[in-house]
C-alpha positions as CSV (number, residue, x, y, z in Angstrom):
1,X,70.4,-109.6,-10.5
2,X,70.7,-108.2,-7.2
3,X,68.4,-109.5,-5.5
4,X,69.8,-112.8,-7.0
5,X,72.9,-111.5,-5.0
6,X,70.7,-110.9,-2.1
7,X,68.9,-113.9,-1.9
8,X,72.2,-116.2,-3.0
9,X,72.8,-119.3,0.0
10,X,75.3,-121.8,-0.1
11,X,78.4,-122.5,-2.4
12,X,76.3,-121.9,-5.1
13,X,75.8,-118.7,-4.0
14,X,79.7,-117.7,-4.5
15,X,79.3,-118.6,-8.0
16,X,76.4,-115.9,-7.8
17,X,78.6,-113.6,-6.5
18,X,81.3,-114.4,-8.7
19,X,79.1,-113.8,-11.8
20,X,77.0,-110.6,-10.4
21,X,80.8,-108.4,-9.8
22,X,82.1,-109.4,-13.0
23,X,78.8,-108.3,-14.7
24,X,79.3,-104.8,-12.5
25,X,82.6,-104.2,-13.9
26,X,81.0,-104.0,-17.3
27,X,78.1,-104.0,-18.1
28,X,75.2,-103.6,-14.9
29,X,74.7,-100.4,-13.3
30,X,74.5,-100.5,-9.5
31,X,76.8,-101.1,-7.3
32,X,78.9,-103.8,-5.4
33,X,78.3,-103.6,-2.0
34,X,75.5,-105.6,-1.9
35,X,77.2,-109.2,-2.2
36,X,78.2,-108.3,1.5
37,X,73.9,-108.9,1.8
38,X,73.9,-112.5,0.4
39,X,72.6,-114.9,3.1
40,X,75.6,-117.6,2.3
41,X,75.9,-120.8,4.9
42,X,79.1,-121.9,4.5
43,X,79.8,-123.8,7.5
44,X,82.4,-120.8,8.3
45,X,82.9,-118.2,11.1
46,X,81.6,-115.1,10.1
47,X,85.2,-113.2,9.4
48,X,86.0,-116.1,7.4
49,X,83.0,-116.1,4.9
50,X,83.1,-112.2,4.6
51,X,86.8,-112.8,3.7
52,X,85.6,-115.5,1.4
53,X,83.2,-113.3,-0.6
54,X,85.5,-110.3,-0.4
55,X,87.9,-112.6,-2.5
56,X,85.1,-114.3,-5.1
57,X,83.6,-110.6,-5.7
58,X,87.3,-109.2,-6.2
59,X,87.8,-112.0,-8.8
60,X,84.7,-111.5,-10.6
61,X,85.1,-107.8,-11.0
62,X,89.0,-108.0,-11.5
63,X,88.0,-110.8,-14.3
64,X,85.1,-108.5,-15.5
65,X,87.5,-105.3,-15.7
66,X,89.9,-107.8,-18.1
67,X,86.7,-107.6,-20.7
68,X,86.2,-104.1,-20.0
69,X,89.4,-103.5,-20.5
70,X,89.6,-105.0,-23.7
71,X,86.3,-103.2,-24.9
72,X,88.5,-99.7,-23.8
73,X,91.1,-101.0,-25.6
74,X,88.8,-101.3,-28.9
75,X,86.8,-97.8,-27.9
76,X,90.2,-96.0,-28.5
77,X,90.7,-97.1,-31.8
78,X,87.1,-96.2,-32.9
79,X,86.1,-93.0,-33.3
80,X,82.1,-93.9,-33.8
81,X,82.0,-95.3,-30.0
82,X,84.0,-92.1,-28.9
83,X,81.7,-89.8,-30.7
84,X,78.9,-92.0,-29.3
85,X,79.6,-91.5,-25.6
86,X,80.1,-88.0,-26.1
87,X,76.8,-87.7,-27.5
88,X,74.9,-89.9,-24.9
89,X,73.0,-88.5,-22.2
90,X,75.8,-88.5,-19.5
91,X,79.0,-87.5,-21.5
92,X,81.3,-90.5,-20.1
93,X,84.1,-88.7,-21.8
94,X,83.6,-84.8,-20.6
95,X,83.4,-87.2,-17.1
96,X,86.7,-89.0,-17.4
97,X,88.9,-86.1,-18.7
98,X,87.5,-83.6,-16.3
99,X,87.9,-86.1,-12.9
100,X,89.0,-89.9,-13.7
101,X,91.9,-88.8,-16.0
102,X,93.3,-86.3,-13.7
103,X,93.6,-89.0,-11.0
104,X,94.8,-91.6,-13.8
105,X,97.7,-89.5,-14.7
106,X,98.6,-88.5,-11.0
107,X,98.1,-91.8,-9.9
108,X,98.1,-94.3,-12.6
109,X,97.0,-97.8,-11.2
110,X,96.7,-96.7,-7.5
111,X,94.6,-93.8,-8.4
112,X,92.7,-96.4,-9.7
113,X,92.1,-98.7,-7.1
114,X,91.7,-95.6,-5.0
115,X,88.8,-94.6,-6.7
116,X,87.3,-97.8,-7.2
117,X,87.5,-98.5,-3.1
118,X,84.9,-95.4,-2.7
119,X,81.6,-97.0,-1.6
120,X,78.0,-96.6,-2.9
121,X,79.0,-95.3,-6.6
122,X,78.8,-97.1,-9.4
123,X,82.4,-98.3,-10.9
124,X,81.9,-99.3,-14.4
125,X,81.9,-95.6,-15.2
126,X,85.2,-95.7,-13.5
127,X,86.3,-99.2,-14.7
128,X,85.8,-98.0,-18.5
129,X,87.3,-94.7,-18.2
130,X,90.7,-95.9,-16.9
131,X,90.1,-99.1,-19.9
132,X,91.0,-95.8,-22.2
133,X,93.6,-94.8,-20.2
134,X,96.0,-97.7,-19.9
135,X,97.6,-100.1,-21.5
136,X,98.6,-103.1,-19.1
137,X,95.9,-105.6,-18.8
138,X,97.5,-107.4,-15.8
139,X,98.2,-104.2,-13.9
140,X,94.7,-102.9,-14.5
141,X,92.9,-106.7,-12.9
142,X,95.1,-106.1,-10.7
143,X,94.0,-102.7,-9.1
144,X,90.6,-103.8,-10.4
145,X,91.0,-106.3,-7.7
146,X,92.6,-104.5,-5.2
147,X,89.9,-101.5,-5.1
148,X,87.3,-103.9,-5.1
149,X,88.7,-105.4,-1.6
150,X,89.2,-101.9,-0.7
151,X,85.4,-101.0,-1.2
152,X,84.0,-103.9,0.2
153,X,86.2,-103.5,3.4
154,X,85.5,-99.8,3.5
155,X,81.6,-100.6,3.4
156,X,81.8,-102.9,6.0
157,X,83.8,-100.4,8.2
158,X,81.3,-97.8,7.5
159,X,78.1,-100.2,7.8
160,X,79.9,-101.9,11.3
161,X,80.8,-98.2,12.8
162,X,76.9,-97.2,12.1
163,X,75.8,-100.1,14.0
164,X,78.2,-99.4,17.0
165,X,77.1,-95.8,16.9
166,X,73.5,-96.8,17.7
């Protein structure tokens, strides 16, 4: 899928985009930052298109964080998924008590977006383990949304500062 992402032109390629961060909120492991890669001709300046698919990825992933969030919602009342996850190879749960739900309760929704804005690591991990934590679907798109901007304008800083470094 990412190098669907990668190879993406065109409008058509928003809708790529759109699909490929929703899929990351819940369900692909990888990360984001490479819809910032797609080759996309939109006729616009360059500011302008990154701004564009800044705003289609944040969508996606604040609309895939919405399923996500429901699936959390369903985890909580189940006690087979919990025992699940704490018996899978990378104990999601030891994860989010130990790091994720000390920022959730400091933080709540900005500690969220917060640690959804930190590049080059996957954020479903993150995505599900705050869908355990809260309880307001619209708040939790929301700073879905937010850290998603955050990241993709934190990558860019970070890939645009290497650049003038060299």
């Amino acid at each position: 899928m990412a190098r669907l992402v990668e190879t993406a032109t065109g409008w058509v390629g928003l809708g790529i985009i759109f699909v490929y961060s929703f899929l990351i909120a819940f369900a692909l492991p990888g990360v984001s930052e490479v819809v910032l890669a797609a080759p996309l001709d939109l006729g616009l300046s360059e500011p302008v298109k990154y701004a564009v698919i800044i705003v289609v990825s944040g969508l996606g992933k604040a609309a895939g964080s919405v399923l996500a969030f429901h699936i959390g919602q369903e985890a909580k009342e189940s006690g087979p998924i919990i025992r699940w996850l704490r018996r899978s190879r990378f104990d999601v749960i030891e994860w989010s008590e130990r790091k994720t739900v000390q920022v959730a309760q400091k933080w709540g929704y900005l500690g969220m977006a917060l640690a959804l804005s930190v590049p080059f690591f996957p954020d479903t991990i993150s995505i599900y383990a705050f869908a355990i934590l809260e309880e307001d679907y619209t708040k939790f798109a929301l700073a879905t949304f937010a850290g998603s901007v955050g990241r993709l304008l934190v990558t860019m800083g970070l890939v645009g500062g290497a650049l003038l470094a060299f």
